[in-house]
C-alpha positions as CSV (number, residue, x, y, z in Angstrom):
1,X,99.0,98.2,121.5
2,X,102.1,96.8,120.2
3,X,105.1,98.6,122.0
4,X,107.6,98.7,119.4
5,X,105.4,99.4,116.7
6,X,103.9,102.5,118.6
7,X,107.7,104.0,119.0
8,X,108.9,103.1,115.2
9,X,105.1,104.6,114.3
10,X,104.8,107.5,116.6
11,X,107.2,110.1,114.9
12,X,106.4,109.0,111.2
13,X,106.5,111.9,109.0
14,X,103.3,112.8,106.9
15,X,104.1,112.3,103.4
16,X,105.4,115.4,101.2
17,X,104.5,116.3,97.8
18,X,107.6,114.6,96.6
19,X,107.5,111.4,99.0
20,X,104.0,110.9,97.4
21,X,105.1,110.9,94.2
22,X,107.9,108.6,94.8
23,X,105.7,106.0,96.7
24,X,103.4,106.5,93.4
25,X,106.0,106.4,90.9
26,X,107.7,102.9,92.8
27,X,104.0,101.5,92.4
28,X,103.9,102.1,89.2
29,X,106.9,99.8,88.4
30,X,106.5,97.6,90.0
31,X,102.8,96.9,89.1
32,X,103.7,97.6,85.1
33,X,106.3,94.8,85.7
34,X,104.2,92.2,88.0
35,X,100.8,92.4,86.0
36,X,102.9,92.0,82.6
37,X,104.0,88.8,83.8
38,X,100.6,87.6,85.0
39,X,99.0,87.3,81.3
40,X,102.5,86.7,80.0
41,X,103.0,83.5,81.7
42,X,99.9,82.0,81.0
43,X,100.6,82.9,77.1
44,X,104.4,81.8,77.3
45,X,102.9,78.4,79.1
46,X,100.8,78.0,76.5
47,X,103.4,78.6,73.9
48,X,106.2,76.1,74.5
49,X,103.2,72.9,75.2
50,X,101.9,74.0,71.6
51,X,106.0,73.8,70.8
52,X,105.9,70.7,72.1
53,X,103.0,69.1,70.0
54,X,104.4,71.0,67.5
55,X,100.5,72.9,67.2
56,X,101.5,76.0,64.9
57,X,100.0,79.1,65.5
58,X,99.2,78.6,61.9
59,X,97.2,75.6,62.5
60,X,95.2,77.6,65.4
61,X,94.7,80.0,63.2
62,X,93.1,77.9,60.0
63,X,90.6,76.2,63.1
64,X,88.0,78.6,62.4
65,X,88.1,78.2,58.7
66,X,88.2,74.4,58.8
67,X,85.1,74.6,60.8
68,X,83.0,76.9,58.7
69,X,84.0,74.4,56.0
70,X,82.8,71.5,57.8
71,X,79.6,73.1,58.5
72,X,79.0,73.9,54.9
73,X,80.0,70.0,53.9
74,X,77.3,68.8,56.9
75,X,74.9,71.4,57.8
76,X,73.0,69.1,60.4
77,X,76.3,68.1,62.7
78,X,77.5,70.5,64.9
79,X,81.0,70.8,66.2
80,X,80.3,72.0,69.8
81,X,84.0,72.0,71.2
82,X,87.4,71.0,70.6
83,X,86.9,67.4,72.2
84,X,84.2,66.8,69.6
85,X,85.7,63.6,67.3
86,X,84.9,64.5,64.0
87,X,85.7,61.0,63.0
88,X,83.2,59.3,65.2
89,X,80.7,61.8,64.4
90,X,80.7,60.8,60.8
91,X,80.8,57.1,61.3
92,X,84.2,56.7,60.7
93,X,83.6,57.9,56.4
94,X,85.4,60.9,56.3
95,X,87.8,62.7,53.9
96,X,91.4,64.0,54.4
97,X,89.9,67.4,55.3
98,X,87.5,66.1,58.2
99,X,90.3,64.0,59.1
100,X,92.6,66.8,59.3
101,X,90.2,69.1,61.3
102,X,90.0,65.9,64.3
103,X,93.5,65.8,64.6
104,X,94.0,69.7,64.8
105,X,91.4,69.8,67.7
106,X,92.5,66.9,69.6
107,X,96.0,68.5,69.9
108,X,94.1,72.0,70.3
109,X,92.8,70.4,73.2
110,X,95.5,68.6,74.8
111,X,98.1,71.9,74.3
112,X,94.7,73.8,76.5
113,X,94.4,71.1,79.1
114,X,98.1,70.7,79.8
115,X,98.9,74.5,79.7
116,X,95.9,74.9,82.4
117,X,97.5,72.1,84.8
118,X,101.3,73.6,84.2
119,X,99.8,77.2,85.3
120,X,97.8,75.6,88.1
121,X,100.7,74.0,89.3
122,X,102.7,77.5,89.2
123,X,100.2,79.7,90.9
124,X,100.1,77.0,93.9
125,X,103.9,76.9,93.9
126,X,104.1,81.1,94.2
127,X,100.6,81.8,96.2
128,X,100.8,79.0,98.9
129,X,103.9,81.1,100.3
130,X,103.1,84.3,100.2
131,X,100.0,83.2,102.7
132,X,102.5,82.5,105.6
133,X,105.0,85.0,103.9
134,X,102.4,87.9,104.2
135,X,101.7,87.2,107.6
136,X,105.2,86.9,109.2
137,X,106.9,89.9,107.4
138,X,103.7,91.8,108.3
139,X,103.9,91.4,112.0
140,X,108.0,91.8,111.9
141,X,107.1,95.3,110.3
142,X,104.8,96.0,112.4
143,X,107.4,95.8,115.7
144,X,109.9,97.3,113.9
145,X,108.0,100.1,111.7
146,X,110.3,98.7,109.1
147,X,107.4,99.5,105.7
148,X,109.6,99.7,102.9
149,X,111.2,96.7,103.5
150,X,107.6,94.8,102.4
151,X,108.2,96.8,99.1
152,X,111.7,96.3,97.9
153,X,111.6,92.6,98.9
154,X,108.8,91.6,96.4
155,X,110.5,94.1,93.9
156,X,113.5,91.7,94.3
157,X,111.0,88.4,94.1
158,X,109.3,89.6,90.6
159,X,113.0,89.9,88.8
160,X,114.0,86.3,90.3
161,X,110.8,85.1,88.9
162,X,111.4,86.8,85.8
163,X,114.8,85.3,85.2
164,X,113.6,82.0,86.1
165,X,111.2,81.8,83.4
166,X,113.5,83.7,80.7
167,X,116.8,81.2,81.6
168,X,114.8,77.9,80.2
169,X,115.0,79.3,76.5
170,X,118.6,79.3,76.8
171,X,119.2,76.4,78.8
172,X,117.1,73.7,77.1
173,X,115.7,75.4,74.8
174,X,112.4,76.3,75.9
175,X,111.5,72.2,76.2
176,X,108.6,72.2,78.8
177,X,109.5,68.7,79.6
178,X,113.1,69.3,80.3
179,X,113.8,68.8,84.2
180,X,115.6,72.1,83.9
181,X,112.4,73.8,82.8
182,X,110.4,72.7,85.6
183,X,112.9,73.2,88.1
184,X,113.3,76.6,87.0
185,X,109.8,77.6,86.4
186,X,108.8,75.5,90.6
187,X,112.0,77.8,92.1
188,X,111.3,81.1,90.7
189,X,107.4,80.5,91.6
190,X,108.3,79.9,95.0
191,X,110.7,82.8,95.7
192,X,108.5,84.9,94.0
193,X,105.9,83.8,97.1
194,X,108.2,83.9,99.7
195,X,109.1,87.3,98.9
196,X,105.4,88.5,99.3
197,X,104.5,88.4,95.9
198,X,101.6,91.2,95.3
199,X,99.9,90.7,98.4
200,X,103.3,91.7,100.8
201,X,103.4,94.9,98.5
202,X,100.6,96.0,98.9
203,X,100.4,95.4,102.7
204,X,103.5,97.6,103.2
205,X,102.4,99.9,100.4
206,X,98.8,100.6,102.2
207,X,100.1,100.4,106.1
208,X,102.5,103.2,105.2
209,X,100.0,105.2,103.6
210,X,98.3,104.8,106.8
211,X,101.2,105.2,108.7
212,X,102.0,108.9,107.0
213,X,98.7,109.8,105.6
214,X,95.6,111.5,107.0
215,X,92.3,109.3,107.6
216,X,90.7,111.6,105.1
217,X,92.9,111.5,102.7
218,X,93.2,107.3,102.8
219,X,91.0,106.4,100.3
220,X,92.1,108.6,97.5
221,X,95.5,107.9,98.4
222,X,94.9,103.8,98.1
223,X,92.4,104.4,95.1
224,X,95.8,106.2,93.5
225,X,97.3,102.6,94.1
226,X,94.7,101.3,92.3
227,X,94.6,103.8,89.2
228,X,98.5,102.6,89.3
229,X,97.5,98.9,88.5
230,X,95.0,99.3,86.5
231,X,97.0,101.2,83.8
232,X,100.2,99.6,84.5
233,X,98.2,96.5,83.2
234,X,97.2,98.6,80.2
235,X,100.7,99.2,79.4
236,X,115.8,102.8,106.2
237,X,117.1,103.8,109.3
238,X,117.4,101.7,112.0
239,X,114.0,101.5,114.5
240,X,114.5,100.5,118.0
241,X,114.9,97.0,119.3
242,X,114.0,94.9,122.4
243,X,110.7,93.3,121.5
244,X,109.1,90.3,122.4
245,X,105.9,87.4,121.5
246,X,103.6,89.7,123.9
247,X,103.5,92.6,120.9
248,X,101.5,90.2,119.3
249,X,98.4,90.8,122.0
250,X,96.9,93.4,120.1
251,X,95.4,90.9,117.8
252,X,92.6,89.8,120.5
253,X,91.4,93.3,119.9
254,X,91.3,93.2,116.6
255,X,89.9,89.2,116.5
256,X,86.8,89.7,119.0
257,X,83.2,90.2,117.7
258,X,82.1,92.7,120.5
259,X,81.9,96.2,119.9
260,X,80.0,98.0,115.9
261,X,83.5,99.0,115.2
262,X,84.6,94.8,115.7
263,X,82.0,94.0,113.6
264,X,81.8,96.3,110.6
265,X,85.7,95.5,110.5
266,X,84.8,91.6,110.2
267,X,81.8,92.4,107.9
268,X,84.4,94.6,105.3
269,X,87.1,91.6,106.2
270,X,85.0,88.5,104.8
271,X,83.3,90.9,102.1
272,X,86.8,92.3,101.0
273,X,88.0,88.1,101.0
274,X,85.5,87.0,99.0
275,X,86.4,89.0,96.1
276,X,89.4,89.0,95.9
277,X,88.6,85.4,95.8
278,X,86.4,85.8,93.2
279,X,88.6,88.8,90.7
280,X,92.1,87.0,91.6
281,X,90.7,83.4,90.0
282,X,89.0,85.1,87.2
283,X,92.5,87.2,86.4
284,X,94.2,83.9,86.3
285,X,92.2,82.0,83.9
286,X,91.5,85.1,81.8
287,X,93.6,84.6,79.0
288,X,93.6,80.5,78.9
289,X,89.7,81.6,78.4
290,X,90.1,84.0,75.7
291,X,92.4,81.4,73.5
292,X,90.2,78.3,73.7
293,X,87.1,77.6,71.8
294,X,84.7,79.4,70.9
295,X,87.0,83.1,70.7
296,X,90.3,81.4,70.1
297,X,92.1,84.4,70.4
298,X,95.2,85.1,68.8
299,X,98.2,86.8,71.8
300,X,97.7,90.7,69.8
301,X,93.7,90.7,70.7
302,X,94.3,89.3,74.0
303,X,97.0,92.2,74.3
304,X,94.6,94.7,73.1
305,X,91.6,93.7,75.1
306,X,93.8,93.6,78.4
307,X,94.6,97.4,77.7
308,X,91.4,98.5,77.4
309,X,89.9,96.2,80.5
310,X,93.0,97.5,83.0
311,X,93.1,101.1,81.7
312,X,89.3,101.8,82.1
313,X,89.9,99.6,85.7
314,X,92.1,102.4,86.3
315,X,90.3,105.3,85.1
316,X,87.2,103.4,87.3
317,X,89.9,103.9,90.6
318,X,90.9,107.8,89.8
319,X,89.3,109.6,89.1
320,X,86.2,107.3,89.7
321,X,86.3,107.0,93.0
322,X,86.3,111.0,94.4
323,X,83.8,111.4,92.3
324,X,82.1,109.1,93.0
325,X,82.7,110.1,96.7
326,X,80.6,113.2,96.3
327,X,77.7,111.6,95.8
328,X,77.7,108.7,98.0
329,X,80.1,106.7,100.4
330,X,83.0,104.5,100.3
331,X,80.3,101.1,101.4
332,X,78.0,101.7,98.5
333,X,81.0,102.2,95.8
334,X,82.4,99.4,96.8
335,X,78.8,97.6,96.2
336,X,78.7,99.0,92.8
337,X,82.0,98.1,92.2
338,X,80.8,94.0,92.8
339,X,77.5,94.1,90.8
340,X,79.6,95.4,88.2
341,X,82.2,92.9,88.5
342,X,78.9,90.3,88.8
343,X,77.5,91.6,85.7
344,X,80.6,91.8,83.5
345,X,81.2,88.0,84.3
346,X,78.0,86.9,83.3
347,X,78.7,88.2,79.9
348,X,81.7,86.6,79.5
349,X,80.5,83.5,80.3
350,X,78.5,83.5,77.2
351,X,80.7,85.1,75.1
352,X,81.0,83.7,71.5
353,X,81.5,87.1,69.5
354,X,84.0,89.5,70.7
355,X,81.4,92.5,71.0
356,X,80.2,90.3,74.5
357,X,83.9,90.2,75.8
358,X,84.6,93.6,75.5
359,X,81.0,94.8,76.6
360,X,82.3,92.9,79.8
361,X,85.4,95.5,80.3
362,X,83.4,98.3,79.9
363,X,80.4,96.9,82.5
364,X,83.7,96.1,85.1
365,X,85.0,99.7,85.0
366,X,84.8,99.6,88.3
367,X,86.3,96.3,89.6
368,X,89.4,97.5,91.1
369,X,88.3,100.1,93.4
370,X,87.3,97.0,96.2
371,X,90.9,96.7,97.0
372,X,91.2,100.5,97.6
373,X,87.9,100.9,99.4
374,X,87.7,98.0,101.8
375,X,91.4,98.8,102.8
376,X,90.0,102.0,103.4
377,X,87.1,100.8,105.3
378,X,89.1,98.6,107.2
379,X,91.3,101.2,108.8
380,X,88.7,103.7,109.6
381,X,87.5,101.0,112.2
382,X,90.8,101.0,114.1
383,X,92.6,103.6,115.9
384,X,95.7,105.1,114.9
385,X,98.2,101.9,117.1
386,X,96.0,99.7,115.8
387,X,96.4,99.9,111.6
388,X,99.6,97.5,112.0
389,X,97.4,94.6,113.2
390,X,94.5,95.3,110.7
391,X,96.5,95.7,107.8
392,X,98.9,92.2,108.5
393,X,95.2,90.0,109.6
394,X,94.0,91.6,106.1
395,X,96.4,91.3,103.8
396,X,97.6,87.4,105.2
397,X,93.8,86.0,104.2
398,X,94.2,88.2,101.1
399,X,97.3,86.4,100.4
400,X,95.2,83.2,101.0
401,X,92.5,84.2,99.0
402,X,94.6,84.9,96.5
403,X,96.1,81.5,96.3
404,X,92.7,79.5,96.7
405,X,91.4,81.7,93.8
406,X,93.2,80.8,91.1
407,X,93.6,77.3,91.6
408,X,90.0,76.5,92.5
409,X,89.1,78.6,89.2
410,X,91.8,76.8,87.0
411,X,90.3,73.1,88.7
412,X,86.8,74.6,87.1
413,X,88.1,76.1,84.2
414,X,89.9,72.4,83.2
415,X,86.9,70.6,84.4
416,X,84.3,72.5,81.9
417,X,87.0,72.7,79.0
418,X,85.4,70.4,76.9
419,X,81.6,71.5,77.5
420,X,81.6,75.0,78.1
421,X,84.6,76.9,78.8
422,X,83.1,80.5,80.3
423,X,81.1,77.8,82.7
424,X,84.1,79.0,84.9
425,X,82.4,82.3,85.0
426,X,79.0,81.2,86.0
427,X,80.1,79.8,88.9
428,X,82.3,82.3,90.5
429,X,79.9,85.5,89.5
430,X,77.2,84.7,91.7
431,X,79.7,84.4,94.6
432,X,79.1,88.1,94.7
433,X,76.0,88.2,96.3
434,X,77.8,87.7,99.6
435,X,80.3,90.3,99.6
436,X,77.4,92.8,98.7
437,X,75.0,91.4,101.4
438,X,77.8,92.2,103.7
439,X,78.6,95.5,102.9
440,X,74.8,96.2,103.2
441,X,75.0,94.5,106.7
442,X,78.1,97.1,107.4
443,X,76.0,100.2,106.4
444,X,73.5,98.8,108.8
445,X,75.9,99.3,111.7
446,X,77.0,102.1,110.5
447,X,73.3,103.5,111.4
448,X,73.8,102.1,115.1
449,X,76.9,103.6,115.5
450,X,77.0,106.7,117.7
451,X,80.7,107.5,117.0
452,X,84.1,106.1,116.8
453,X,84.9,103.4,119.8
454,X,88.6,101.4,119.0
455,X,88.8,97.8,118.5
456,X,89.2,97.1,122.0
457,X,85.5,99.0,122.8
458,X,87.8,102.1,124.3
459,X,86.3,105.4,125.0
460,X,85.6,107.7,121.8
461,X,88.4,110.2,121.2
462,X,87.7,113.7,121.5
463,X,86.3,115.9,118.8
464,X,88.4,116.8,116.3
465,X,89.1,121.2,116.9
466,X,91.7,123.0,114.9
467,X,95.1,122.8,116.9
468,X,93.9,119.8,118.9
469,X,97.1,117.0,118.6
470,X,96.3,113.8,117.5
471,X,98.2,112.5,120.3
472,X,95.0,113.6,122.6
473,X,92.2,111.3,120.4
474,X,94.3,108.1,120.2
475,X,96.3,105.2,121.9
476,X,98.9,107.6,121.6
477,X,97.7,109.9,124.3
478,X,99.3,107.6,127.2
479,X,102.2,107.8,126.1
480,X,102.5,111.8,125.0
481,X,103.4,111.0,121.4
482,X,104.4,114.1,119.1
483,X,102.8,113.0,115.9
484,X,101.2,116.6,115.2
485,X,98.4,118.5,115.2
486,X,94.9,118.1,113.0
487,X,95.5,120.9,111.2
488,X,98.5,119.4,110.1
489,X,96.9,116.0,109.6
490,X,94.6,117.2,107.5
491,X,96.5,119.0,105.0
């Protein structure tokens, strides 16, 4: 399908023992690195606006105190939020106390509204690029079966990111308002983008599992992935040349709506979108969530609570998913894995005591295994030349997804800060029923389907027989390809 890619592809390696534990160890880092900064940001946002207003953690801290106070002083007025004004509530009579709670939750909630907007602004500024970032260093590795490159380059995004956040203490000292501070924090957003941010690792991290991995061993191998950032959270030679725009005709194949295999692929596609809509946005808004009213938070419980959400997400990954893959398929894990993810947002929503919040981690054990399993899906409709395309059309409206999320969430989240905070929740929770109605859809077709046809409705390859080579059940076939025999493939 695409030329270049089938030469730079054909004589891929499978993985050795000591390959895979390299690929997994480099995973490992670099999630541990990226999803500390993703809490971390919002908290150190969050940290020099209250600077700013000069709202001591002290003064966050004596909230909850001041209101039980209040309460006892007027049992029959009830301070709903931090936009309620005291003040006017009481007719304008009220003691130095009262007056000093109003003033502490004005500035409560002008430190929560700005530090939303600043990390809107900041996810827009590093997601917007890595759409178009995704998608063009996707299709360059595909002609050039370059993989690793889409690994090391968002390695080197995440430390400019890193510094460009960490240099505005020094510089300015840590004034959010300094042009130096917003500079910094805009630039290192948008290299961290246009170096693929997550989304371009993981694209070159699952295509060259595909690449150098059996079909049956795909989704243990991408749920491994997943394991790795889950509890992260919780704590080369040249390829020939000489190709041209026509490699990129391959993508009608994968584009059309006309054979099961074209369909289920769309049907994981749109279902696989959707929640990455839906778990990206929640990720972001996460911790702005657990330090406003009603928890209020403090940066140790939000710490704590993040280990235990991302290491049983990780547990729920592996060993969750083989076994859960002995008692059912990869379609209806990944359907468990959403009414999960439904359920656990619903309790957040109305969380006011912190037994609800983490009841919620525990109910969305499973709601990393999606990523792993609709990848996994996604390739098993293709054919061995055809794993490039999927993988770049996926990941790019991943990417997209991933940038839509957060900011529609944090437009939401802002919106309902001074009436219900965990409204956010609510609204994105239900958007689960649609991934779920199309996964059922894809088991459907999956009853209508006979066997395995390619994208491009080409014949079924033979049956798989011990010593038959690969080369004689895909694309490869035409053009003799050594890429080894079954046995070997599924080792």
């Amino acid at each position: 399908m695409f030329g270049s890619m089938q030469s730079a592809t054909a004589h891929e390696p499978l993985l050795g023992r000591s390959q895979r534990a390299l690929l997994e160890v480099s995973t490992v880092l670099y999630f541990f690195a990226k999803n500390s900064a993703i809490p971390l940001v919002q908290q150190y946002v969050y940290f020099l606006v209250a600077k700013k207003y000069n709202f001591s953690s002290q003064q966050e801290d004596a909230i909850p105190e001041m209101l039980d106070n209040f309460t006892r002083a007027h049992p029959n007025v009830t301070v709903l939020d931090p936009a309620s004004n005291v003040t006017a509530m009481l007719g304008g009579n009220v003691t130095r106390e009262e007056q000093a709670l109003d003033d502490t939750l004005q500035v409560a909630l002008r430190v929560n509204e700005e530090s939303s907007l600043i990390v809107l602004y900041l996810n827009v500024a590093e997601l917007f690029p890595a759409v178009f970032m995704v998608l063009v260093l996707g299709f360059w590795s595909d002609m050039t079966g370059r993989r690793k490159f889409l690994m090391w380059l968002p390695c080197l995004g995440n430390a400019v990111y890193a510094l460009g956040f960490l240099l505005p203490l020094y510089i300015c000292n840590g004034d959010i308002d300094h042009p130096a501070t917003k500079v910094l924090f805009v630039m290192a957003s948008l290299v961290n983008g246009l170096s693929g941010s997550v989304p371009g690792f993981l694209s070159g991290n699952a295509t060259y599992i595909s690449d150098t991995d059996s079909p049956r061993r795909r989704t243990l191998r991408l749920s491994i992935v997943e394991f790795s950032i889950g509890m992260t959270f919780a704590s080369q030679s040249e390829r020939g040349a000489g190709h041209s725009w026509r490699d990129f005709r391959g993508l009608k194949h994968v584009f059309a709506l006309k054979t099961l295999p074209q369909k289920k692929l769309w049907a994981v596609f749109f279902a696989f979108q959707i929640y990455v809509f839906v778990q990206q946005g929640q990720e972001r808004t996460f911790v702005l969530f657990l330090q406003n009213f009603p928890l209020s938070w403090r940066p140790m419980q939000i710490g704590v609570f993040l280990f235990i959400l991302y290491a049983l997400a990780g547990l729920g990954a592996w060993p969750g998913v083989p076994l859960l893959q002995r008692i059912t398929d990869d379609a209806s894990i990944a359907i468990l894995a959403m009414l999960s993810k439904m359920l656990g947002s619903f309790l957040l929503a109305f969380a006011e005591v912190d037994f609800l919040v983490y009841a919620a981690s525990i109910v969305q054990i499973f709601h990393l295994t999606p990523y792993a399993v609709a990848r996994s899906l996604a390739s098993l409709q293709a054919g061995e030349d055809e794993q490039g395309s999927v993988y770049a059309m996926v990941h790019s409206a991943q990417s997209l997804m991933a940038f839509l999320g957060p900011v529609v969430h944090n437009a939401v989240f802002m919106a309902s800060l001074t009436s219900m905070s965990g409204l956010v929740f609510i609204v994105s929770g239900p958007l689960l029923v649609i991934p779920v109605a199309l996964l059922v859809y894809m088991k459907y077709l999956e009853r209508l389907d006979d066997g395995y046809l390619g994208l491009d409705g080409s014949q079924p390859p033979l049956m798989p027989t011990p010593g038959t080579p690969l080369s004689e059940t895909s694309g490869f076939a035409t053009r003799g390809a050594d890429f080894g025999t079954r046995d070997e493939l599924y080792q």
